[in-house]
C-alpha positions in Angstrom: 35.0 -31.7 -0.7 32.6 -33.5 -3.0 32.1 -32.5 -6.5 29.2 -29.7 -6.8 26.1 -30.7 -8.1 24.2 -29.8 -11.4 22.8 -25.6 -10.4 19.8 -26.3 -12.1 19.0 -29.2 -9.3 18.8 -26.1 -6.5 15.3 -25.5 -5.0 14.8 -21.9 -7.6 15.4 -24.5 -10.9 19.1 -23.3 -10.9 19.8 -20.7 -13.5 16.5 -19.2 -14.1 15.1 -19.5 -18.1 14.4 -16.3 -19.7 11.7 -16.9 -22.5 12.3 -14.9 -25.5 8.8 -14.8 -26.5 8.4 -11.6 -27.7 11.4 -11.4 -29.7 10.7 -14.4 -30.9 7.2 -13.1 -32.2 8.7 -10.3 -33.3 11.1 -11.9 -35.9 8.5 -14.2 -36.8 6.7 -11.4 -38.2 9.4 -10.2 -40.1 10.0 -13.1 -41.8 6.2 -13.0 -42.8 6.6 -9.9 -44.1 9.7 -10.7 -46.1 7.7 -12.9 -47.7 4.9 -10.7 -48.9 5.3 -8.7 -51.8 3.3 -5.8 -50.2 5.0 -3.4 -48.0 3.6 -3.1 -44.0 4.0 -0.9 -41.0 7.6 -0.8 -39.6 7.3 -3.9 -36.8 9.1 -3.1 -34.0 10.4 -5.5 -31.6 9.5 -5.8 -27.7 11.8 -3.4 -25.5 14.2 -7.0 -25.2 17.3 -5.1 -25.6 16.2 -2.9 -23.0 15.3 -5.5 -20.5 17.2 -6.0 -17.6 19.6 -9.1 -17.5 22.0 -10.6 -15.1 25.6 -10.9 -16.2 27.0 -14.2 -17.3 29.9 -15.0 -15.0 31.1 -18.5 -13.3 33.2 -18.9 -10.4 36.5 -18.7 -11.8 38.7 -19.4 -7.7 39.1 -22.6 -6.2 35.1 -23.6 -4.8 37.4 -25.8 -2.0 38.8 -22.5 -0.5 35.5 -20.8 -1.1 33.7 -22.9 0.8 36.1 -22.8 3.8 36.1 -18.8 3.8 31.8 -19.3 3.7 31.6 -21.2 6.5 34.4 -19.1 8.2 32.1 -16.0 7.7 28.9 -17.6 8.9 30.6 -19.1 11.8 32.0 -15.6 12.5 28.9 -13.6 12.4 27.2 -16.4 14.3 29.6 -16.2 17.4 30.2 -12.3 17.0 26.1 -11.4 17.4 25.7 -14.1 19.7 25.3 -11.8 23.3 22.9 -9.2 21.1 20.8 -12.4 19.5 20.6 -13.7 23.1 19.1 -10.5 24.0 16.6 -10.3 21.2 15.6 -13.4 22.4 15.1 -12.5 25.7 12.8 -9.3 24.3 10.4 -12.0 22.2 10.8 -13.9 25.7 9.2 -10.8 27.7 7.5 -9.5 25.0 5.5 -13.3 25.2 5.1 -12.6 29.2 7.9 -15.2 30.1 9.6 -12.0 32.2 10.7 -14.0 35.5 13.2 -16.6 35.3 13.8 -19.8 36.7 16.2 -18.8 39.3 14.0 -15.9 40.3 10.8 -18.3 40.0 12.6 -20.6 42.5 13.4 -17.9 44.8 9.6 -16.4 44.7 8.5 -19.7 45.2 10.9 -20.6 48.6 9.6 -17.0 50.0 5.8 -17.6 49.1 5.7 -14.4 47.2 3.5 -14.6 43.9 4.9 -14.1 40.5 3.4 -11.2 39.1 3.8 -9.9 35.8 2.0 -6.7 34.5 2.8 -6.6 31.0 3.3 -3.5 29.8 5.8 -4.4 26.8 3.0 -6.4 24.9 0.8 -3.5 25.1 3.1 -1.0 23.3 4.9 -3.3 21.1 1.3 -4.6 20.1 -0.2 -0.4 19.5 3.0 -0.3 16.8 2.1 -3.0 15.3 -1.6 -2.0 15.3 -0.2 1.3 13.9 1.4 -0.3 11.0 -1.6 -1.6 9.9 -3.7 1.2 10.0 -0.5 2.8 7.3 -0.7 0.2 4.9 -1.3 1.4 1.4 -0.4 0.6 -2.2 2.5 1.4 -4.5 2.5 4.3 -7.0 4.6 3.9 -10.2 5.6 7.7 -11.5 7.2 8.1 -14.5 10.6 8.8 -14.8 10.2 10.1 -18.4 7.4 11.8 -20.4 7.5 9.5 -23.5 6.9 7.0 -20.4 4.0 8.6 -18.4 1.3 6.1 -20.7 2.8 2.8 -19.1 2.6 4.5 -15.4 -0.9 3.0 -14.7 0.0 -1.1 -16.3 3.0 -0.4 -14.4 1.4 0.3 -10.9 -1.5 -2.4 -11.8 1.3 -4.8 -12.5 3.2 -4.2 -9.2 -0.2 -4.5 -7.0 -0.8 -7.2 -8.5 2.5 -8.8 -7.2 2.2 -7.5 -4.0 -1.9 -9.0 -3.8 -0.7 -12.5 -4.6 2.0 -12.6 -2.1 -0.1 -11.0 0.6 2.4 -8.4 1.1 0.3 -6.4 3.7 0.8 -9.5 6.2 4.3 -10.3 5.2 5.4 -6.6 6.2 3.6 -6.8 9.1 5.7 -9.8 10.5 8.8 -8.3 9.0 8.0 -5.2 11.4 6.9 -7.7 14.6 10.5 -8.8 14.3 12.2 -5.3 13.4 10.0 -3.9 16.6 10.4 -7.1 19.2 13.9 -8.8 18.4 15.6 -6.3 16.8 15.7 -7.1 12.7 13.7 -8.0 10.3 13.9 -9.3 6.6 12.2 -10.7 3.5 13.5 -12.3 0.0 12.2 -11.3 -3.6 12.8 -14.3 -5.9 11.4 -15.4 -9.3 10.1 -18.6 -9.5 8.8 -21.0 -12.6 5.2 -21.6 -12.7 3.4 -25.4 -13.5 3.0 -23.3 -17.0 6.2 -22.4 -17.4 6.2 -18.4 -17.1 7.9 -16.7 -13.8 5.9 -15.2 -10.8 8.0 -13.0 -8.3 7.7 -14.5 -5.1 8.1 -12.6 -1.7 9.3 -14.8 1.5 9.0 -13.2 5.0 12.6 -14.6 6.7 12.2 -15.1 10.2 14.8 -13.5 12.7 15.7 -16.6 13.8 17.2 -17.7 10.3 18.6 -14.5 9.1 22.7 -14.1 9.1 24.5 -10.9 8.5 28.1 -9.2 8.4 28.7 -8.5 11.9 30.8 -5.7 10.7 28.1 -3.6 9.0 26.4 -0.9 11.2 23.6 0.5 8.7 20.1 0.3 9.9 19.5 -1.1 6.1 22.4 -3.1 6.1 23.9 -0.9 2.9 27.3 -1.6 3.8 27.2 -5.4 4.4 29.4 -7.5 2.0 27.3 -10.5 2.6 23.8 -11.9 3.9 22.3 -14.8 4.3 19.3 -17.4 5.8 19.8 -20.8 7.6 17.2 -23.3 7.2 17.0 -27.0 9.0 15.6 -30.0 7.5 15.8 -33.9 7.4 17.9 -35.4 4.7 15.6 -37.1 2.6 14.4 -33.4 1.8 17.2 -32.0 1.0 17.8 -34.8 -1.2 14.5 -34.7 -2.8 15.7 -30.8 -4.2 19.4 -31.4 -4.5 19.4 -34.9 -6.4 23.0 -35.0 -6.5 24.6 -34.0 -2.8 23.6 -36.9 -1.3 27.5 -37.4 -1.0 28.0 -33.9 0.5 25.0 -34.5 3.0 26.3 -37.8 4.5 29.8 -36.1 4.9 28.0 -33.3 6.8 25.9 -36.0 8.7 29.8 -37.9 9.5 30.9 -34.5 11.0 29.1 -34.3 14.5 30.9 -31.7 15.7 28.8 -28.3 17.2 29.9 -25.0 15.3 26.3 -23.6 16.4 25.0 -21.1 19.0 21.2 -20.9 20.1 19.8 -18.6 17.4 20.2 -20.7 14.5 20.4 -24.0 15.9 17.5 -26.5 15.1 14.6 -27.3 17.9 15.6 -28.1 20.4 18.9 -29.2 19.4 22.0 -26.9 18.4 24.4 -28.0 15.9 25.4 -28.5 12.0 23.1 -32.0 12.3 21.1 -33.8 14.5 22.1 -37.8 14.1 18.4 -38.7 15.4 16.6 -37.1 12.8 19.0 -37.1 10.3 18.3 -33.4 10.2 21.1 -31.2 8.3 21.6 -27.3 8.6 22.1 -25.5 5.0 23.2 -22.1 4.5 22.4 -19.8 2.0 24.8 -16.8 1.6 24.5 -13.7 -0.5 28.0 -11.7 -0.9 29.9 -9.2 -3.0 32.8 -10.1 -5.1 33.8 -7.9 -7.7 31.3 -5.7 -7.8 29.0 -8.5 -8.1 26.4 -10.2 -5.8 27.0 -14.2 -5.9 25.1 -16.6 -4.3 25.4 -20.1 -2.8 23.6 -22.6 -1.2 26.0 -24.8 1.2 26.8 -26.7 4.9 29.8 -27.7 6.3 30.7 -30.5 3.9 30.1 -28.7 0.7 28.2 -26.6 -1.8 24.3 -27.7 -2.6 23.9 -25.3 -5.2 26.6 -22.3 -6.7 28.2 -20.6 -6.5 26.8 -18.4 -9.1 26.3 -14.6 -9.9 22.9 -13.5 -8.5 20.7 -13.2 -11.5 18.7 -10.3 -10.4 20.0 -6.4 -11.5 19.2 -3.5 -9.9 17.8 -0.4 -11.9 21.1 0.9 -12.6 21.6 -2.8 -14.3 24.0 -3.6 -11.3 23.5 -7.5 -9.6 21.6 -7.3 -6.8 21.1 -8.9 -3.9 17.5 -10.5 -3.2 17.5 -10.3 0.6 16.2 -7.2 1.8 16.6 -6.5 5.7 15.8 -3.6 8.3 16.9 -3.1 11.9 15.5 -0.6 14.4 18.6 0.0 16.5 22.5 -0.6 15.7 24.4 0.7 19.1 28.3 1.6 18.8 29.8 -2.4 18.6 27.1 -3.0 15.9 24.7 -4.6 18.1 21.2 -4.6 16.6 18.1 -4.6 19.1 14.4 -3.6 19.3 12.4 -1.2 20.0 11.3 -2.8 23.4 14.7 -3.3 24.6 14.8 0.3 26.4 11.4 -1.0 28.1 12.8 -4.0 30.0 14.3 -1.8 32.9 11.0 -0.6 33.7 8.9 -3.7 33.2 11.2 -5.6 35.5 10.8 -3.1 38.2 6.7 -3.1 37.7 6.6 -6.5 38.3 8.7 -7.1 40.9 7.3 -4.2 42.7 4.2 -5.5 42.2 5.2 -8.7 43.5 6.8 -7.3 46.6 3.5 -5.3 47.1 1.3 -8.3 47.6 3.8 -10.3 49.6 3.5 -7.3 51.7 -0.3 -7.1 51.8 -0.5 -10.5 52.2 1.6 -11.2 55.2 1.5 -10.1 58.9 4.3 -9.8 61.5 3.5 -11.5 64.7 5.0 -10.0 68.6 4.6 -12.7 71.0 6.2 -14.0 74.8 6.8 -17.2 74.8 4.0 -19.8 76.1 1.4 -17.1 74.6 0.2 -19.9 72.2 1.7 -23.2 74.1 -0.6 -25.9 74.0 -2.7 -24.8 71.7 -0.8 -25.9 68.5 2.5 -23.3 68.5 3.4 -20.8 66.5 3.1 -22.2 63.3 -0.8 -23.3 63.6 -1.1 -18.8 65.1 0.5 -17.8 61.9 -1.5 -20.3 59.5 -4.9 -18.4 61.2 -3.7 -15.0 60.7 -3.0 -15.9 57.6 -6.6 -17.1 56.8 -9.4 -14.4 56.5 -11.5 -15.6 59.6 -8.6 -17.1 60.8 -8.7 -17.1 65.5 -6.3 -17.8 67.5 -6.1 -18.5 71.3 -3.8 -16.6 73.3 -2.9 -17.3 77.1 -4.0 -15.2 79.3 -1.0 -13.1 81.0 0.9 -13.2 77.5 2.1 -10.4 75.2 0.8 -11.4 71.5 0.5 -8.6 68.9 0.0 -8.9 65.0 1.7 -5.9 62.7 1.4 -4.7 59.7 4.1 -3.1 57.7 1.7 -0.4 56.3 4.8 2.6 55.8 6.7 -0.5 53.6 3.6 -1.0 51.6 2.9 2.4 51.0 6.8 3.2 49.7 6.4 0.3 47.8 2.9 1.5 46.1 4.4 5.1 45.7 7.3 3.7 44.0 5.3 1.5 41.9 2.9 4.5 40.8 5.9 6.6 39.5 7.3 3.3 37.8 4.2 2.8 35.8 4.3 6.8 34.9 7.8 6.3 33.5 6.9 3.5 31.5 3.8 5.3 29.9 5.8 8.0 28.8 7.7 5.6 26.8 7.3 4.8 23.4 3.5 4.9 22.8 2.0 7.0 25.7 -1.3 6.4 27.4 -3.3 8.8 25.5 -2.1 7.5 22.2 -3.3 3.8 23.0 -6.2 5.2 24.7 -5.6 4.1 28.2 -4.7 7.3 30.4 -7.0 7.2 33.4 -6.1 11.3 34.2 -9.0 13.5 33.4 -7.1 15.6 30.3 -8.9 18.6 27.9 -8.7 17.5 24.4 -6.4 19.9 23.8 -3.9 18.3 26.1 -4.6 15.0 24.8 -4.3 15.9 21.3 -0.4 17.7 22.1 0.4 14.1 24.1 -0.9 12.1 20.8 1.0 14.5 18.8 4.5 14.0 20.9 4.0 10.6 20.8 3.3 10.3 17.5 6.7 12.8 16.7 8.5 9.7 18.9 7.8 6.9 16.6 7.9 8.1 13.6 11.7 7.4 12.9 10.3 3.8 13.2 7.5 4.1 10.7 10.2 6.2 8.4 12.5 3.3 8.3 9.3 0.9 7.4 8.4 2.7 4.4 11.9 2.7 3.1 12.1 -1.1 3.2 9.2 -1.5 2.3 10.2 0.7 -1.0 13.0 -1.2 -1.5 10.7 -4.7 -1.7 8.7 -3.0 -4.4 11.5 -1.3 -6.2 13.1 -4.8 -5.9 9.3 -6.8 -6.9 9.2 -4.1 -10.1 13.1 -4.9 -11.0 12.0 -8.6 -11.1 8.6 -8.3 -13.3 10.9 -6.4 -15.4 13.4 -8.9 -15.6 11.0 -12.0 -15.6 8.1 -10.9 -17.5 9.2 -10.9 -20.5 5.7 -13.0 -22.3 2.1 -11.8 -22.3 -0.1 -12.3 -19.7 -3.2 -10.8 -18.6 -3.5 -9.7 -14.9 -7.0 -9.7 -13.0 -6.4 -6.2 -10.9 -9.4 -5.0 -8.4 -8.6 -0.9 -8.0 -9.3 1.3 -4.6 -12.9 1.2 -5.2 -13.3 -2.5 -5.4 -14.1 -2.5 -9.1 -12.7 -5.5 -10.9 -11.0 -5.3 -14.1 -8.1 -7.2 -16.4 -4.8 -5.3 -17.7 -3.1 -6.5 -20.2 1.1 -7.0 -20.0 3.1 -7.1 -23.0 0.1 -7.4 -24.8 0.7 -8.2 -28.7 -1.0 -6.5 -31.3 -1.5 -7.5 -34.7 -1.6 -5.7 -37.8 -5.3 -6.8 -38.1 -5.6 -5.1 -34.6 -4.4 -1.7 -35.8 -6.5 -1.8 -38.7 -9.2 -2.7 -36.2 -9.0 0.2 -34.8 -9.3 2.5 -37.2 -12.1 4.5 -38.3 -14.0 2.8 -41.3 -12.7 4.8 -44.1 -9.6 4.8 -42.8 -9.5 0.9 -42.6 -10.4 1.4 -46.5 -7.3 3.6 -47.3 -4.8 1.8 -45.4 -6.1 -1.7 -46.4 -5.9 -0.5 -50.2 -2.3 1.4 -49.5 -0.9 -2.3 -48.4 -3.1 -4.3 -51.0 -4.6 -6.4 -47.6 -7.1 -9.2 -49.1 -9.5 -11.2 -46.3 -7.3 -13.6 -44.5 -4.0 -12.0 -45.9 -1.4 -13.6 -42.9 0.2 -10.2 -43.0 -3.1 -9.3 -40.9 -1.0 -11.3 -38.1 2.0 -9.7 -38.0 2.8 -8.5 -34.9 3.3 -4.6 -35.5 3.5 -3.4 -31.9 3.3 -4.8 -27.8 1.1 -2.8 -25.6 2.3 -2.1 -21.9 6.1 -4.0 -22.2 7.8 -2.9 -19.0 10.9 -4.4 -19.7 12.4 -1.1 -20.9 10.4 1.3 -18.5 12.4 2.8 -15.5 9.4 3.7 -12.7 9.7 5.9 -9.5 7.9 3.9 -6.8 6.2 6.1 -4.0 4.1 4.9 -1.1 1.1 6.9 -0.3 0.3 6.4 3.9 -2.0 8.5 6.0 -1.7 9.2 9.8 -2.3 7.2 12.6 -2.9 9.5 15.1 -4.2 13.3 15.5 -1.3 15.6 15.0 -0.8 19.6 14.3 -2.2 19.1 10.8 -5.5 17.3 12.2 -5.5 20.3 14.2 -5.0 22.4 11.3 -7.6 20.8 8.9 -10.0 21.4 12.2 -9.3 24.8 12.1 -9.7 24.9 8.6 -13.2 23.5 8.4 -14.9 25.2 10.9 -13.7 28.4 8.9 -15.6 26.7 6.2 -18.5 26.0 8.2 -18.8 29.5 9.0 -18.2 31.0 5.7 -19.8 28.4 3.0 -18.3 29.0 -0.3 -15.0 30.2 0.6 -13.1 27.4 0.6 -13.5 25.1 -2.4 -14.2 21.1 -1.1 -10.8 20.1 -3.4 -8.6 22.6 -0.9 -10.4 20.3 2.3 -9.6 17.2 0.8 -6.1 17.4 0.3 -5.9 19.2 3.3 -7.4 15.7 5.3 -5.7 12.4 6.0 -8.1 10.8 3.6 -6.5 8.1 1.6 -6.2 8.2 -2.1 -7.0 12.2 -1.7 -5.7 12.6 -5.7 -8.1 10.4 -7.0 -11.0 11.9 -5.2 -9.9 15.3 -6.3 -10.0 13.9 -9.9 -13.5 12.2 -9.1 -15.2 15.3 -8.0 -13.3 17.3 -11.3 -14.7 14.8 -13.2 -18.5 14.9 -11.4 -18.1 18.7 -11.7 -17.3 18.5 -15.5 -20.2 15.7 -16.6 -22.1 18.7 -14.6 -21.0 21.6 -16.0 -21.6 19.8 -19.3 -24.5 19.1 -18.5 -25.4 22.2 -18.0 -24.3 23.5 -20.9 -26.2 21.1 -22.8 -29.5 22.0 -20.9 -28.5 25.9 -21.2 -27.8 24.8 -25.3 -31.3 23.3 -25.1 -33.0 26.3 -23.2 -31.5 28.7 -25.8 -33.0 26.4 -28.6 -36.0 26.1 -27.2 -36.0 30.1 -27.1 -34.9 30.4 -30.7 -37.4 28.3 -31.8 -40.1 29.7 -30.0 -39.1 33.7 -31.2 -39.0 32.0 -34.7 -42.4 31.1 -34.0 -43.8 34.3 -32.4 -42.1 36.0 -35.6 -43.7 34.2 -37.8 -46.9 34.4 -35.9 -46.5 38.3 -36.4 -45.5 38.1 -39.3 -48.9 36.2 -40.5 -50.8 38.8 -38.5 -49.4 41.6 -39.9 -50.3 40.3 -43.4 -53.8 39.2 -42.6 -54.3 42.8 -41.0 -52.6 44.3 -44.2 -55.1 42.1 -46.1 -57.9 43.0 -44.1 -57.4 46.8 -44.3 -57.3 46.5 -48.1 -60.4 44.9 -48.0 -61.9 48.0 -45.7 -60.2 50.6 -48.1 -62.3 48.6 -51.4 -65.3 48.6 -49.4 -65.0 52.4 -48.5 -63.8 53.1 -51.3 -67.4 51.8 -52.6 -69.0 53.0 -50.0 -67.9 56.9 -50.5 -68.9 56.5 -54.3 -72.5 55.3 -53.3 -72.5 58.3 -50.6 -71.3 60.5 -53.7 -73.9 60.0 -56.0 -76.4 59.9 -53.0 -74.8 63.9 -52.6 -76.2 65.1 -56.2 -79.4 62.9 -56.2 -81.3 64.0 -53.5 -84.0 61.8 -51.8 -88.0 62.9 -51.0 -89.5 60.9 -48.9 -92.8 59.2 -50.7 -91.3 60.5 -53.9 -87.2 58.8 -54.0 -84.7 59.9 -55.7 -85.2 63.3 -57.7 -83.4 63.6 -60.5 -82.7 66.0 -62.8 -85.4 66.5 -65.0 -87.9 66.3 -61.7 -86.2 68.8 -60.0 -86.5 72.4 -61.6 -83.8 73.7 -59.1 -81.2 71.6 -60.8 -82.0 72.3 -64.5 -79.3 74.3 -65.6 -80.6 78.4 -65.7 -80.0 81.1 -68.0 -77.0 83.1 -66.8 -78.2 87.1 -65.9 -76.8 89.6 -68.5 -75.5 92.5 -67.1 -76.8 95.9 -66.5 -75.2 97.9 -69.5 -74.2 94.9 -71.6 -75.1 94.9 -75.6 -78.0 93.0 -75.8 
């Protein structure tokens, strides 16, 4: 075997560079501060200790007898699942409408009976997928901690972000195409360096055709394989250009004609290690356990392109893990993995060929005849080409027995047969009311129990979706963080299409902080440190905003029903209660009753419309009572100014009556004569004073 070449010449850069940038920061700043007389904040340092990091470990065993027990396993698993990939092959086959084959074609042909294929298997394997994309949705991140619940939201934007620019909503949907049609499905989650340097977590949709497993493991998620892996095919000058160094390895490889292949992983159209007219080399990557570790290698049959090394991606747990994530619908008792269609084949196969037989039948006539009934006027053969014509006429000899049959009791078994065929095959899988298609005449109460069974029916399918498709985003959030370990801003658009920029591992400076502050605050704490303008310790680097390296998140999946089931039926029953009785049922206790998506945050929307109102209306009620206040003030004082200008007033009258009583007085004791005035005294004898009469017997 040839020497191994350089790791860091593999297509991932080799051992992948972790950037210490915010450690490095981070001591920067406490060197700056060191050198300050004046004492500053307590600078902590990113959560680097806390990150996640693959172990250090080489291959310590001889790589020669590694290599042979590689290509041993992959040779093994290749021949072992070679009868169930056949199969899977023959389901993408039918599921692509190539459902007769060549033999059978040939034999249709010979009998002049049409090739007729009805193609029911499409249709349902196409409503799945259809069905998945109506249950797409986006990653939660919860918490697992409360000191932890402020970094839920940068860890959620950072993880949609991830799964936005690797289109993950198409990528699961061919990973499911394949889990549905062939069998098993699978994608990769890798870091990868950037033109600038930093690493972006990169998710890779694996075709079924180019995934390998351990024929021994019988878990739908493939828990309990000790090793996985992808085959890939390309020309030699390629495989040069991103392993500089095994261009030795290669032309051994190329020497070595010999087929280990089967079909499934062989190149197209040929099938075998290499293919000596294109140059063309098959490489194998395998991912396997070894000590409790996951190691990884990049070889072909003449020796290792890149490895072995320890995988450097952990698990939350801080465990290696292994970036290939794969899911299979079906795993029967020898471990054979298959689709979802494969119980559908049965069925189609005796739909089309009873459709088949059907027209032949309908198509062709039976012909009773004496001999010398059509002598002389071209034979049998030129009778049976009219019959066979519409307008077809043929001319019969008088005296002769000719008759023309039709086999009308074969053709109606045959249609009878077909009818209950095509029944069984609707009630499989997806049924005709759940795809829409049932011709029958059906209440919508029926309809909505057949949408409901069905519905029951597929979701262990759907179940085993969202699982791998948590385990990609458990697996995407292990890698940013691993990976992510400098600042970056990330451009995020939420569920209401509005646009906005998070900030990850965001540094922030003492002159932030301060920044921050409330103005007389700034003052205190500027004059507490003795900070000047431009004093460098305003640089210093006192905390990082939204690190995840540290921060353990639970990752949930939020998807909404594709179908009407009890609960639709329920929420029905439950509005029209509310229609009838407005008021009883608050609107929050409908909403998370529906299948609307993102029901939390419209809950929290109308809270928060309900609040600004009832704010709102406290402020207006606020101003109302005001208003009040300020108008009783006014009334009061408005009173109050009456009541003193009526007090005033009424002194005023008592002064004037009070002169007016003294006039009236003297008016009293001086009496008036008309022509003559006022009498006084000395005018009027009657009020001169008179002698006072003595008494009879008094003294004189």
């Amino acid at each position: 075997m040839q020497p191994m070449p350089d790791s860091a010449s593999s297509p991932d850069g080799g051992a992948i560079a972790r950037r210490g940038f915010l450690g490095g920061v981070a001591a920067l700043g406490g060197a700056m501060a060191s050198s300050y007389g004046g004492m500053v904040p307590h600078i902590p340092t990113a959560r680097q200790a806390d990150r996640p990091q693959a172990p250090e470990k080489k291959w310590d065993g001889d790589h020669d007898l590694l290599l042979d027990d590689l290509v041993r396993r992959f040779e093994a698993s290749e021949m072992s699942t070679a009868p169930a990939r056949r199969l899977s092959e023959r389901d993408r086959a039918w599921y692509d409408g190539a459902q007769w084959s060549a033999a059978q074609l040939a034999e249709l042909a010979e009998r002049g009976q049409p090739a007729i294929v009805d193609n029911f298997i499409k249709s349902k394997a196409d409503y799945m997928m259809g069905a998945e994309r109506r249950l797409r949705s986006d990653p939660k991140a919860f918490p697992r901690t409360p000191s932890d619940e402020g970094l839920a939201d940068a860890a959620t934007q950072a993880l949609r972000y991830v799964t936005d620019d690797n289109v993950f909503n198409r990528l699961r949907s061919d990973v499911f195409a394949n889990i549905v049609i062939e069998g098993t499905g699978g994608a990769e989650v890798v870091a990868e360096a950037a033109a600038d340097g930093s690493m972006e977590v990169r998710l890779h949709h694996i075709p079924f055709s180019r995934l390998w497993w351990d024929h021994y493991s019988s878990d739908p998620d493939f828990h309990d394989a000790r090793h996985l892996g992808t085959v890939i095919w390309g020309d030699k000058d390629q495989f040069i250009g991103l392993f500089p160094k095994a261009r030795a390895i290669l032309d051994q490889t190329l020497g070595n004609e010999h087929d280990w292949s089967a079909n499934t992983y062989g190149d197209r159209p040929a099938t075998a290690w290499v293919d000596s007219s294109r140059t063309r080399v098959r490489i194998v990557t395998c991912h396997w356990q070894h000590d409790g570790d996951w190691w990884t290698a990049i070889f072909t049959r003449g020796g290792f392109l890149h490895g072995p090394v320890v995988s450097p991606y952990v698990d939350r747990r801080g465990q290696t893990a292994c970036p290939l994530i794969m899911r299979s619908a079906n795993v029967d008792g020898q471990n054979n993995r298959y689709g979802l269609i494969r119980d559908l084949i049965p069925l189609q196969s005796e739909i089309n060929a009873r459709r088949s037989k059907l027209m032949h039948i309908l198509q062709t006539r039976s012909i009773i005849y004496e001999q010398g009934a059509v002598d002389g006027m071209g034979g049998i053969d030129e009778a049976r080409d009219q019959i066979a014509r519409p307008d077809g006429a043929v001319a019969v000899n008088k005296g002769f027995r000719f008759e023309v049959s039709r086999d009308t009791e074969m053709s109606a078994g045959q249609f009878e047969l077909l009818q209950h065929t095509i029944a069984r095959m609707q009630g499989h899988g997806p049924n005709a009311s759940m795809t829409g298609k049932d011709p029958r005449e059906l209440s919508g109460r029926a309809i909505s129990l057949q949408q409901a069974g069905g519905a029951v029916e597929q979701e262990p399918n759907f179940d085993g979706l969202r699982l791998w498709s948590r385990r990609m985003y458990e697996r995407a959030y292990m890698c940013v963080r691993q990976f992510w370990d400098a600042p970056r801003w990330l451009h995020v658009t939420d569920d209401q299409g509005s646009s906005k920029f998070v900030g990850i591992n965001h540094p922030v400076t003492f002159g932030d902080a301060l920044g921050r502050l409330p103005p007389d605050q700034q003052a205190m704490q500027a004059q507490r440190y003795g900070i000047v303008p431009n004093d460098p310790r305003l640089g210093i680097i006192v905390k990082y905003e939204n690190d995840l390296g540290g921060l353990d998140m639970q990752i949930t999946l939020e998807e909404g029903q594709d179908t009407p089931t009890m609960a639709a039926e329920q929420f029905q029953a439950l509005m029209q209660f509310a229609s009838a009785n407005p008021g009883a049922i608050p609107v929050e206790v409908l909403i998370q009753a529906s299948s609307l998506k993102d029901k939390d945050k419209l809950v929290e929307q109308i809270k928060e419309h309900q609040q600004q109102q009832a704010a709102g209306q406290q402020a207006q009620q606020a101003a109302q009572a005001q208003m009040l206040h300020a108008q009783l003030a006014k009334a009061q004082a408005d009173a109050a100014d009456k009541i003193a200008q009526a007090k005033d007033r009424g002194a005023q009258t008592l002064v004037r009556m009070h002169g007016m009583a003294g006039d009236h007085a003297d008016m009293q004791h001086q009496p008036v004569v008309p022509g003559v005035g006022v009498v006084t005294p000395e005018l009027n004898p009657l009020m001169q004073p008179q002698p006072m009469p003595q008494q009879q017997g008094a003294p004189q």
